[in-house]
C-alpha positions as CSV (number, residue, x, y, z in Angstrom):
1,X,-6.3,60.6,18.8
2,X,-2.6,59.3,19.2
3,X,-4.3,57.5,22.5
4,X,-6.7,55.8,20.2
5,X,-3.5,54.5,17.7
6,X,-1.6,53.4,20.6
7,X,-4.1,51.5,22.0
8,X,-5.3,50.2,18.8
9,X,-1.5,49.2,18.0
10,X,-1.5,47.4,21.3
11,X,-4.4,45.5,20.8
12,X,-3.0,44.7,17.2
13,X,0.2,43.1,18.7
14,X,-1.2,41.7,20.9
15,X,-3.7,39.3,18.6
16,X,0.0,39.1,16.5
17,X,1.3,37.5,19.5
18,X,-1.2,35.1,20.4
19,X,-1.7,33.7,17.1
20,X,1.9,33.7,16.7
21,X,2.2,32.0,20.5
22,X,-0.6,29.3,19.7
23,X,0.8,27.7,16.2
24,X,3.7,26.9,18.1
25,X,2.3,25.2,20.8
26,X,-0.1,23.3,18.6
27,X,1.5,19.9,18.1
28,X,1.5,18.3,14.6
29,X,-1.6,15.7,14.6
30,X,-0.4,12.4,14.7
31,X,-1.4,10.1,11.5
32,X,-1.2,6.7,13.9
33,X,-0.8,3.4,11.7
34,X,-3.8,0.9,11.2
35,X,-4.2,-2.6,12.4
36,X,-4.0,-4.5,9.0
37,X,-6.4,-7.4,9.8
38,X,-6.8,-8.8,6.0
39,X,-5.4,-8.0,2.6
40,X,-7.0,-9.6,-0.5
41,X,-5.2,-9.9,-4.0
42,X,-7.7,-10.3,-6.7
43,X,-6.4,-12.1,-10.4
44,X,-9.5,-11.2,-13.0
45,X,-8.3,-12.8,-16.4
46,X,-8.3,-9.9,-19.0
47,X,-9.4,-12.0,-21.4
48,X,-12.7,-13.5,-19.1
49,X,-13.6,-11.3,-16.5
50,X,-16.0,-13.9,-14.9
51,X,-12.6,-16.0,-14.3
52,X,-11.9,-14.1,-10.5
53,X,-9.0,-16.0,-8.3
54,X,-8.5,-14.3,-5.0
55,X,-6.1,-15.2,-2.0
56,X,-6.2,-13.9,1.0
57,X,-4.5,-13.4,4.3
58,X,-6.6,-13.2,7.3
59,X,-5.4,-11.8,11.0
60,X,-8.7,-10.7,12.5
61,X,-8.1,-10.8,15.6
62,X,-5.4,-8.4,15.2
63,X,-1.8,-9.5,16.9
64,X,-1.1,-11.3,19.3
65,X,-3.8,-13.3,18.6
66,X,-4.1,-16.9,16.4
67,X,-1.5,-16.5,13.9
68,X,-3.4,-15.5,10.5
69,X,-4.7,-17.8,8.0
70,X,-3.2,-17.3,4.4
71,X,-5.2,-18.8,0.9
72,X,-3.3,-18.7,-1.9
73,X,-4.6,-19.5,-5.7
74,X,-4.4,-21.3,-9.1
75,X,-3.7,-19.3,-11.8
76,X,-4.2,-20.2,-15.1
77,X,-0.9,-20.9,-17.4
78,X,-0.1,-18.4,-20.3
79,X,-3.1,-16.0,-18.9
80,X,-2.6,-12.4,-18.2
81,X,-4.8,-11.0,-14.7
82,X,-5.4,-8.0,-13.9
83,X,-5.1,-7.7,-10.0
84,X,-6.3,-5.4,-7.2
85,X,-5.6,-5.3,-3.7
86,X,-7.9,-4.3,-0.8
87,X,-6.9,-3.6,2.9
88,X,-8.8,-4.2,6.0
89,X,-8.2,-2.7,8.9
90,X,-9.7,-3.4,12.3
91,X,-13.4,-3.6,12.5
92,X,-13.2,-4.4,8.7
93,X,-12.5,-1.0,8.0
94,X,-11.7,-0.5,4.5
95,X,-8.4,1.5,4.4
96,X,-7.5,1.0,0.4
97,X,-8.8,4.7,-0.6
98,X,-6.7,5.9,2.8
99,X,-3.8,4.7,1.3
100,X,-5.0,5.8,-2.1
101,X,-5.3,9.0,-0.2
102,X,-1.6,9.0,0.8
103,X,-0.7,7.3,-2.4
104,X,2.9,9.1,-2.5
105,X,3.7,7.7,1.7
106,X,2.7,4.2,0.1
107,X,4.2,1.8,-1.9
108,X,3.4,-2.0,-2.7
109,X,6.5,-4.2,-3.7
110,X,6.1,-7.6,-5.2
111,X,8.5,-10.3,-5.4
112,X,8.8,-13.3,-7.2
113,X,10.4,-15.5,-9.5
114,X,10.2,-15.3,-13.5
115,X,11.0,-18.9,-13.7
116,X,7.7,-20.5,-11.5
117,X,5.1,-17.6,-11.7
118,X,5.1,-14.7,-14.1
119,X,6.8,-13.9,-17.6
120,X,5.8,-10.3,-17.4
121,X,4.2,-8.0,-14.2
122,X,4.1,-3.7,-14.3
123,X,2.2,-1.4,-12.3
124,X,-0.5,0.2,-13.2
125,X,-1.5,2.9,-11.2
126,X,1.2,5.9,-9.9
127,X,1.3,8.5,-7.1
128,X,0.9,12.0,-7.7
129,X,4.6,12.1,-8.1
130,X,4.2,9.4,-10.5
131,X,6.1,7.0,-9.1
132,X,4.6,3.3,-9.0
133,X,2.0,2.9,-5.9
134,X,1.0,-1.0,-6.4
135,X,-2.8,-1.2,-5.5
136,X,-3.4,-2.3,-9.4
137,X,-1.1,-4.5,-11.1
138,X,-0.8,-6.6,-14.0
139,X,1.2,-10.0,-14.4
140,X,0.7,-12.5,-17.3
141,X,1.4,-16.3,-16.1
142,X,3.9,-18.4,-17.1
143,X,3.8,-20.7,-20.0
144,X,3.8,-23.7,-18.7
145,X,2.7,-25.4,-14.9
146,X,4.8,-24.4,-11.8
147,X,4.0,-22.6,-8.8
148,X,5.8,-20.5,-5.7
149,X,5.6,-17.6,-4.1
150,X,4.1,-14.3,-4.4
151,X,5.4,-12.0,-1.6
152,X,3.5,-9.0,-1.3
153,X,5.0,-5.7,0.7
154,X,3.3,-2.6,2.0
155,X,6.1,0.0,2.7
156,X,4.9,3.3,4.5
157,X,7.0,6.4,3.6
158,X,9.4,4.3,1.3
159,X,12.4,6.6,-0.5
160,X,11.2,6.3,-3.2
161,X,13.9,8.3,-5.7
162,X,15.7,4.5,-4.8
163,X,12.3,2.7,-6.3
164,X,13.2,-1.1,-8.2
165,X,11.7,-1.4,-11.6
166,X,8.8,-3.9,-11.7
167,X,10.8,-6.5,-12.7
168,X,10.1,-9.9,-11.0
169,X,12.4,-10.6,-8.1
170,X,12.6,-12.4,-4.6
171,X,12.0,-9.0,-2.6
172,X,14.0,-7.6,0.3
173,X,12.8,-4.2,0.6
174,X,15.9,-1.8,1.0
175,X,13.9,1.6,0.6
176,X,13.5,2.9,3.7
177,X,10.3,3.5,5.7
178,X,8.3,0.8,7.7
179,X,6.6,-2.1,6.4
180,X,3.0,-2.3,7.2
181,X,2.9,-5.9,6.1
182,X,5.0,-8.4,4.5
183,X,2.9,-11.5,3.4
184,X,4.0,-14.7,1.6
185,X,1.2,-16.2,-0.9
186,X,1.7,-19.8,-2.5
187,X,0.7,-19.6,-6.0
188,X,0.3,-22.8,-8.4
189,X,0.0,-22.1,-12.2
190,X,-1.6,-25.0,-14.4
């Protein structure tokens, strides 16, 4: 009998110590980073949702290619959008619900100026840590004609305890992490 508990404790230690042996030796899986090939900001006005501007920047051919082609809009003056952002990756993979998925590695920053484009912009949607994320937005247009930039910024793994209010700004992201893109839009308001 005390042959059988010996060899039985053996064989115990011995699954111990390979299970033990192959979760170290497993290497952490890799999340690699996307191509982005194309982003698309889309304005519906919240007062007509048949009134749809979108702009658009286009890489498909991925870098190192021909440099991408950028559309930006006319918005209307003293109108309030609500606006949405979708990601392509390459292939035209749709990688907005990935980053949905990883919604607190992810943050969108916007920058602008009060004076040309918006009078108000806030975030609509949060992160599981409820912090702002950036795929849903909402901006109200100035009240009279202008125009300018809007600079759109995809930060990956951002510190995000050091997050900037969504109030307008000409954005230099200082918040850590990598930037998957960081795209210039011209924007005229009439």
């Amino acid at each position: 009998m005390k042959s059988l508990h010996k060899i039985f404790g053996l064989f115990l230690a011995a699954i111990l110590v390979l299970g033990a042996c192959k979760k170290k030796d497993d290497p952490e899986p890799v999340n690699e980073q996307e191509v982005i090939t194309k982003v698309t900001l889309r304005f519906v006005n919240v007062a007509n949702a048949s009134e749809v501007v979108n702009m658009v920047w286009d890489d498909s051919d991925g870098i190192g290619g021909n440099p991408p082609t950028i559309t930006g809009g006319t918005l209307k003056r003293n109108t309030t959008y609500d606006i949405s952002i979708t990601v392509l990756g390459e292939g035209g993979k749709d990688i907005t619900q990935e980053i949905k998925d990883e919604d607190d590695e992810h943050q969108f920053y916007f920058g602008f100026s009060t004076a040309t484009l918006f009078s108000f912009f806030e975030y609509r949607d949060k992160d599981k840590n409820n912090q702002p994320l950036g795929l849903l937005t909402r901006a109200t247009t100035i009240n009279n004609s202008g125009g300018g930039n809007l600079q759109v910024i995809l930060v990956h793994e951002p510190i995000k305890s050091q997050n900037i209010t969504a109030t307008p700004w000409v954005y230099t992201p200082t918040v850590g992490g990598e930037q998957d893109f960081n795209i210039i839009f011209p924007v005229v308001v009439e």
